[in-house]
Backbone as numpy.savetxt, mean C-alpha at the origin, in Angstrom:
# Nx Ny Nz CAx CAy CAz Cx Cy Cz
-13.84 0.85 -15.08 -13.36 -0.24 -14.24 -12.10 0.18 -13.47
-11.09 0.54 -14.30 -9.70 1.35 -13.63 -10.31 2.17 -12.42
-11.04 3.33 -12.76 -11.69 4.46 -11.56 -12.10 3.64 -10.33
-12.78 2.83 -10.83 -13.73 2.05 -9.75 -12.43 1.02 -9.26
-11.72 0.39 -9.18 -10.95 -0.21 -8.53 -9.99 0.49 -7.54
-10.00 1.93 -8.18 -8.85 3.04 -7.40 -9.95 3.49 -6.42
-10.95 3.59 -6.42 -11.82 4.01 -5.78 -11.91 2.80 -3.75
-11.80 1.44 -4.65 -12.33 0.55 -3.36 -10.64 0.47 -2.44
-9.55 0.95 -3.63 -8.50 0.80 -2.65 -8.04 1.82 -1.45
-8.89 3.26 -2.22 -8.03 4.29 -1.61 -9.34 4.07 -0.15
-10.45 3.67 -0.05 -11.38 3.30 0.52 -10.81 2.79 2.10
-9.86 1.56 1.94 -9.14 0.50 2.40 -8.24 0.84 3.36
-7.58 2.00 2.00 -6.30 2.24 3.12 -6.25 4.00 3.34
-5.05 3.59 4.38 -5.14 4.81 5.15 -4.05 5.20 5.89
-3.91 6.35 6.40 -2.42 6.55 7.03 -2.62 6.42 8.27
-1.18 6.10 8.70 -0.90 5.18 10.01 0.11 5.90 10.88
-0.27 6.10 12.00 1.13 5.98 13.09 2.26 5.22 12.77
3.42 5.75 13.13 4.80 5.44 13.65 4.36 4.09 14.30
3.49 4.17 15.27 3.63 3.05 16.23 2.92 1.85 15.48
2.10 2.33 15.05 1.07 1.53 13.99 1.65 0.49 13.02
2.37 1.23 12.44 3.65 0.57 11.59 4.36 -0.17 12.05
5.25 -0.04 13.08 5.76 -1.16 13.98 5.15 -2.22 14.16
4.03 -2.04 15.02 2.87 -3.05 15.40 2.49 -3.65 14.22
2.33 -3.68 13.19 1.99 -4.24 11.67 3.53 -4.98 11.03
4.58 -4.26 11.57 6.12 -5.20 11.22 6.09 -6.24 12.13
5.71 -6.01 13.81 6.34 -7.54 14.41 5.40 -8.85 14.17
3.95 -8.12 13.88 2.89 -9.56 13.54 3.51 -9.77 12.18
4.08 -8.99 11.06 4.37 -10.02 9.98 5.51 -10.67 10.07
6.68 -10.09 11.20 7.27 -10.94 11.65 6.88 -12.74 12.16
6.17 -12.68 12.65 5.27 -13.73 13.63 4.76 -14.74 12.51
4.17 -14.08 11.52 3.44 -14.66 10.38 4.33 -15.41 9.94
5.59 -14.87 9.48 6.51 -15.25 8.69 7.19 -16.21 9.02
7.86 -16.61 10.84 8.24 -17.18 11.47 7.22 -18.66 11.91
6.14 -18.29 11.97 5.42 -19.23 11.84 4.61 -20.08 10.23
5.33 -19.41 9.50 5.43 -20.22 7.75 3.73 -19.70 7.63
3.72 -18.46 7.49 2.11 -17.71 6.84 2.65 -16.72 5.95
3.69 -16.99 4.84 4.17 -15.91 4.38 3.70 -14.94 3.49
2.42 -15.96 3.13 1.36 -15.00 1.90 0.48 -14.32 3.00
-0.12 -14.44 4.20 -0.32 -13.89 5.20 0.65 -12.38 5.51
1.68 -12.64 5.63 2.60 -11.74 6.21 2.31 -10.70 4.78
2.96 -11.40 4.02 2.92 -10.29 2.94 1.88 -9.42 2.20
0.48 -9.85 2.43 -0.43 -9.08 2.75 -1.20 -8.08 4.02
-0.15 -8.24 4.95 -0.75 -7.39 5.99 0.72 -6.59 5.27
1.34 -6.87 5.25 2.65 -5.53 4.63 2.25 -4.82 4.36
1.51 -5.34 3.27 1.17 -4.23 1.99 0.10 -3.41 2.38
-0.64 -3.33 3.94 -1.41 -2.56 4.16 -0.88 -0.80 5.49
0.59 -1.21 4.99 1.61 -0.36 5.33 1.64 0.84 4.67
1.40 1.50 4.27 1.43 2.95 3.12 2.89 3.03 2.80
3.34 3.17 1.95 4.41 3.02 1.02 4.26 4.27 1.08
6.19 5.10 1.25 6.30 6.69 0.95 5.82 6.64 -0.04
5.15 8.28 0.18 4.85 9.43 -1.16 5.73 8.65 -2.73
7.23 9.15 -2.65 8.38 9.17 -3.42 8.53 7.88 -4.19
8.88 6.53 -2.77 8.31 5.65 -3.19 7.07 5.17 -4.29
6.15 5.52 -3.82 5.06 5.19 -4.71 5.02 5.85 -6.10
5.53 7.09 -5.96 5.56 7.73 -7.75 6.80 6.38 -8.42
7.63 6.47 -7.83 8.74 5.64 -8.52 8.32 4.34 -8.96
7.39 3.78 -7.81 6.61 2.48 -8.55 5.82 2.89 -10.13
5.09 3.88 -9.89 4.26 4.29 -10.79 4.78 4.50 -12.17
6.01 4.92 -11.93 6.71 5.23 -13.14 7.62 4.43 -13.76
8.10 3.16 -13.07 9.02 2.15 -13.01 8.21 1.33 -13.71
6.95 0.58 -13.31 6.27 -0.46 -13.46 4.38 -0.30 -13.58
4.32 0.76 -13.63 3.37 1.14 -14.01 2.07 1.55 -12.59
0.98 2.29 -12.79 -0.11 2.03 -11.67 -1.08 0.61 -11.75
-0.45 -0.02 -12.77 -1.75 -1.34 -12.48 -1.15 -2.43 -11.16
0.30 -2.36 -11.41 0.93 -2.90 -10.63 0.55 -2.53 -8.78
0.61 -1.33 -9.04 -0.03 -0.33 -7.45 -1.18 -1.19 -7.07
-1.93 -1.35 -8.32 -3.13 -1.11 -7.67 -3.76 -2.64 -7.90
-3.34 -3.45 -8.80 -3.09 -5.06 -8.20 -2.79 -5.57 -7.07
-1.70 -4.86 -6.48 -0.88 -5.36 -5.50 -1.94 -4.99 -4.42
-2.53 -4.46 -4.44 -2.70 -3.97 -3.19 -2.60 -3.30 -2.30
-1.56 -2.05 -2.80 -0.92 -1.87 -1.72 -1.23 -0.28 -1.71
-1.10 0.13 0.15 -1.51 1.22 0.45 -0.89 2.86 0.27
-1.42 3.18 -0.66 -0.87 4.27 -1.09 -1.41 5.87 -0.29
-1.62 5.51 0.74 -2.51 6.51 1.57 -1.56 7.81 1.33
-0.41 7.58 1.79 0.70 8.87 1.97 0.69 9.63 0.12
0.60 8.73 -0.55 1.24 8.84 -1.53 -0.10 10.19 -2.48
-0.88 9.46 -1.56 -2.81 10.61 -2.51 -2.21 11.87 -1.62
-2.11 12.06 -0.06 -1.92 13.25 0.71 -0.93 13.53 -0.33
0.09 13.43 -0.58 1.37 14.43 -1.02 0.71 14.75 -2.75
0.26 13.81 -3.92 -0.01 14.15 -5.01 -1.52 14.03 -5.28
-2.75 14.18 -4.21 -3.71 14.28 -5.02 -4.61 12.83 -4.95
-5.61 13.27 -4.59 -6.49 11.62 -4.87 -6.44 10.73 -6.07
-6.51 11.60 -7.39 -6.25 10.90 -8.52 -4.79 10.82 -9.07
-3.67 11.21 -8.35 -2.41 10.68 -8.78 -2.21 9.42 -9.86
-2.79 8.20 -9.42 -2.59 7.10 -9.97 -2.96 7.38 -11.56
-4.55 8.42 -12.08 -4.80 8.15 -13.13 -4.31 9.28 -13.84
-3.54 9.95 -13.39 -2.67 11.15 -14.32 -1.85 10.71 -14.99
């Protein structure tokens, strides 16, 4: 079940432009300003979180947390590996 859930996320996400990223900050801006904040905060999280970042989650609070959340760890497989999370 663990494999298979790491499987549909890394699926999902993906790495992004500079510009990409921006363009994904001012709509959750927008979201947020217009009171969609569980909105906003799910297009966030489809932001790739640094490499560095993401080990520190991993090791802070665990990978279930990663991989509950949602959140895009695209950068984080390029620098340690597709299966990072289950090492």
């Amino acid at each position: 079940m663990y494999n298979e859930r790491v499987e549909v996320l890394n699926m999902k996400h993906r790495l992004m432009t500079e510009r990409e990223k921006i363009e994904i900050f001012k709509k959750t801006l927008e979201l947020e300003e217009s009171g969609k904040a569980e909105e906003a905060k799910a297009l966030q999280r489809t932001v790739p979180i640094p490499a560095y970042l993401a080990k520190i989650f991993k090791e802070k609070v665990g990978a279930d947390f990663l991989i509950q959340g949602g959140y895009n760890l695209a950068e984080a497989e390029v620098e340690y590996g597709q299966d990072w999370l289950t090492r």
